[in-house]
C-alpha positions in Angstrom: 6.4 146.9 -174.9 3.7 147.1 -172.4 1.9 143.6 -174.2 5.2 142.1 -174.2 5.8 142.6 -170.1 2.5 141.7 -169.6 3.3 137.9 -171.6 6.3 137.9 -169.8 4.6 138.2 -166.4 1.7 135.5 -167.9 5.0 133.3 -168.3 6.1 134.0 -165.2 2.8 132.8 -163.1 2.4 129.7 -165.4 6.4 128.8 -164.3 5.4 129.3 -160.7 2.2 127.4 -160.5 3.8 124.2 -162.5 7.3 124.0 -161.1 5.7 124.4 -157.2 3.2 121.3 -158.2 5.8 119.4 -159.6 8.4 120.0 -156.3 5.2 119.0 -154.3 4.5 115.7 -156.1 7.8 114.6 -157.7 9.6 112.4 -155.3 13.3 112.5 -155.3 15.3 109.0 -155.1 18.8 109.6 -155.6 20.7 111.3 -153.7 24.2 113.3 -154.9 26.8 114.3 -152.3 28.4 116.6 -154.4 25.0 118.9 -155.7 24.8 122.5 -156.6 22.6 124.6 -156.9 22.8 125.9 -160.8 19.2 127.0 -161.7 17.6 129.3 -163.9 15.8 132.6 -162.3 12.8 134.6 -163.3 11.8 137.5 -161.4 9.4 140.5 -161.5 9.7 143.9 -159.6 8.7 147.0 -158.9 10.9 150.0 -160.0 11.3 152.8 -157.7 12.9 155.8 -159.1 15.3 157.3 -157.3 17.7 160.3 -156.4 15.1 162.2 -159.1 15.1 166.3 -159.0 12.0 167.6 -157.2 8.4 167.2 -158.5 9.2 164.1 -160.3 6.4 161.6 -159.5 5.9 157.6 -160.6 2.9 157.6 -163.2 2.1 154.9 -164.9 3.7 151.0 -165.2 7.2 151.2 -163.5 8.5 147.5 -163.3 10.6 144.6 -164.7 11.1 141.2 -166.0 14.1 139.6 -165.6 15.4 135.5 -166.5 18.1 134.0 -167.0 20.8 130.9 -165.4 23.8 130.7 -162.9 26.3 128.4 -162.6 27.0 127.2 -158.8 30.3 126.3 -157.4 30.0 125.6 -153.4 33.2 126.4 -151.5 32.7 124.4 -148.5 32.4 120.5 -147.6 28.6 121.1 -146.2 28.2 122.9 -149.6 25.9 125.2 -148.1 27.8 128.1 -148.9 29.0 129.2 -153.0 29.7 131.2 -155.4 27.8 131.7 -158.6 28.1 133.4 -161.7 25.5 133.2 -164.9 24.1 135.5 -167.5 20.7 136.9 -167.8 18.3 139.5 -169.9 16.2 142.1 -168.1 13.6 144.4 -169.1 12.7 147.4 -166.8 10.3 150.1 -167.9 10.0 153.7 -165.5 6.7 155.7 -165.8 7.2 159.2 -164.6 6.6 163.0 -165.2 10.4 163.8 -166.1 9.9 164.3 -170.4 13.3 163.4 -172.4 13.6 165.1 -175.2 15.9 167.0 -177.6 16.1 170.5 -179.4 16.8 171.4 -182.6 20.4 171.2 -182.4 20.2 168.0 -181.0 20.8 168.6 -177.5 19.3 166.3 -174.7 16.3 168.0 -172.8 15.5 167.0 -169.6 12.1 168.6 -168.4 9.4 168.1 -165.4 6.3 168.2 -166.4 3.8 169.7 -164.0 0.3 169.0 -163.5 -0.6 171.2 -166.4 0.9 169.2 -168.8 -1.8 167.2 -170.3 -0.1 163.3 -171.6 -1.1 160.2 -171.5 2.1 158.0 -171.1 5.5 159.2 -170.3 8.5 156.5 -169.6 12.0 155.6 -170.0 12.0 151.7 -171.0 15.4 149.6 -171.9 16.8 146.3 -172.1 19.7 144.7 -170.7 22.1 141.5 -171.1 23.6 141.0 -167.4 26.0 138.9 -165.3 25.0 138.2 -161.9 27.7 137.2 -159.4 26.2 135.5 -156.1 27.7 134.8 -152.4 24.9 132.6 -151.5 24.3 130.7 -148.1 21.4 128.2 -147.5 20.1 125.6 -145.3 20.1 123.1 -148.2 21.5 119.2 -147.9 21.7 116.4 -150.9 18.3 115.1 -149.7 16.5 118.6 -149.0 15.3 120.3 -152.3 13.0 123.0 -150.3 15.4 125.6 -147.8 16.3 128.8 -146.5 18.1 130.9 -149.2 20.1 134.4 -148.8 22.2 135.3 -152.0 23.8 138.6 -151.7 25.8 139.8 -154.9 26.3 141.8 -157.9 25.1 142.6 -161.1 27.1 144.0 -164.1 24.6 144.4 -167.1 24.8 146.1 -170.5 21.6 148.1 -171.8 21.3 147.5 -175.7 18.5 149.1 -176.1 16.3 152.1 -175.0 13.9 154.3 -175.5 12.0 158.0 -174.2 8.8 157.7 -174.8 5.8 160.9 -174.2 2.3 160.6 -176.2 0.0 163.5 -175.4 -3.2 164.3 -177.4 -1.6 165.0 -181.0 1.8 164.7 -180.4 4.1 161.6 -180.0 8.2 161.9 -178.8 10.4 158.9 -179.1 13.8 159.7 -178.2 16.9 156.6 -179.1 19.9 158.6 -179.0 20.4 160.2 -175.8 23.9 160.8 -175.4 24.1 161.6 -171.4 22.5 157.8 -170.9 25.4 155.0 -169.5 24.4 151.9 -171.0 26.5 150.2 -168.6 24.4 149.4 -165.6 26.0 148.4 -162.1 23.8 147.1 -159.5 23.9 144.8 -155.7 21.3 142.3 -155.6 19.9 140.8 -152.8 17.4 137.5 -152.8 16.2 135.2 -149.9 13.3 133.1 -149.2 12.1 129.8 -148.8 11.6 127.0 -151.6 9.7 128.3 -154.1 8.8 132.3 -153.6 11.9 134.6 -152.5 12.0 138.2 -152.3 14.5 140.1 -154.3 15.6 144.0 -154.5 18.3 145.3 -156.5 20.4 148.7 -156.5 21.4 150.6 -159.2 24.8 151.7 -158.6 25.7 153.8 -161.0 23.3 156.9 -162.2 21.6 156.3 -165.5 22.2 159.2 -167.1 25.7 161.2 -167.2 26.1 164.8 -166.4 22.6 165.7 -166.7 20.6 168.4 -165.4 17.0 169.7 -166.0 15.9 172.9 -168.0 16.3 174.7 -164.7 19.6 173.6 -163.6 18.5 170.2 -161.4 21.0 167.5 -161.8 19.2 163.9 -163.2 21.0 161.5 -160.4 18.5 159.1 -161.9 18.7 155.7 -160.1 16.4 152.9 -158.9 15.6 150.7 -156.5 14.3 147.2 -158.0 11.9 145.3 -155.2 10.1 141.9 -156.1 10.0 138.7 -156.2 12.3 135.8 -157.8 11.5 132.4 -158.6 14.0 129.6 -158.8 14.0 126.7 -161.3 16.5 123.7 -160.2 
């Protein structure tokens, strides 16, 4: 998964470099009174865990890819200011010292490794279908194809696959069935900017995991925090 993130963000620089050249040099003619703004997205951030039981520490790649289209529907006559609605995939990956597990009976195992655990790689990696849902306001007019941008909104997204993964000298985990894990993922989104390049951070709302707690009794509020940037593709 790690090659596959990195072609994704390869993608992702290519998309930048040739849509901001062609905005630059591409002369607009015509001019329509009645535009929206329906573009596709692709974004990369950083992914900072969150509400995580003491001693849990980042290690390793912790970010996400993320594309995807929405459909805009402006609600005023400047048409400045709409609504949007699309559908989008997402891949987020979190490295960290908090092993997922299970026992023998099948039970879920949630354990901080200290700094005496020798391992190479520990993460939690899924990915997701999702619907955004945007209030968006900008500075845009039939004419003017480079603005101000804030979208504000919400996410709903649906995780159809995931994966624990811990490799240490001689021994590999990969845990698929973790019961405690809410596939459903709720999440507010926030993006703004100028033309090309826009910032973007995203909430998770809802923990990931259900009920869990630690070997020693900790509960697993596991959430994150989603900063990076977002590119826009009229």
């Amino acid at each position: 998964m790690q090659k596959v993130f990195r072609i994704f963000i390869t993608i992702f620089i290519g998309l930048v470099s040739f849509t901001s050249l062609a905005q630059d040099t591409i002369r607009h003619t015509t001019v329509d009174s009645l535009y929206r703004e329906d573009q596709f997205y692709v974004g990369v951030t950083y992914n900072v865990p969150l509400n995580m039981p003491s001693g849990v520490k980042t290690r390793g790649l912790s970010g996400g890819f993320q594309f995807g289209f929405v459909r805009d529907m402006p609600i005023n006559k400047q048409r400045n200011i709409a609504v949007a609605i699309g559908a989008g995939l997402a891949f987020d990956q979190f490295g960290q010292n908090l092993f997922i597990g299970e026992t023998l009976n099948n039970e879920t195992i949630f354990t901080v490794l200290d700094k005496n655990v020798d391992f190479t790689q520990n993460r939690f990696s899924m990915a997701l279908i999702e619907a955004p849902l945007e209030f968006r306001w900008r500075t845009s007019t039939p004419s003017n194809y480079k603005f101000w941008r804030v979208y504000t909104g919400f996410r709903v997204g649906y995780a159809y696959w995931y994966k624990a993964t811990f490799k240490q000298p001689g021994n590999n985990v990969n845990q698929t069935k973790i019961p405690e894990f809410d596939p459903l993922r709720l999440s507010a989104t926030l993006s703004f900017g100028y033309s090309t390049f826009n910032f973007f951070a995203s909430y998770s709302i809802n923990p990931f995991f259900k009920d869990a707690v630690t070997v020693d009794g900790k509960a697993v509020d596991f959430r994150t925090l989603k900063v990076g940037l977002m590119f826009y593709i009229l």
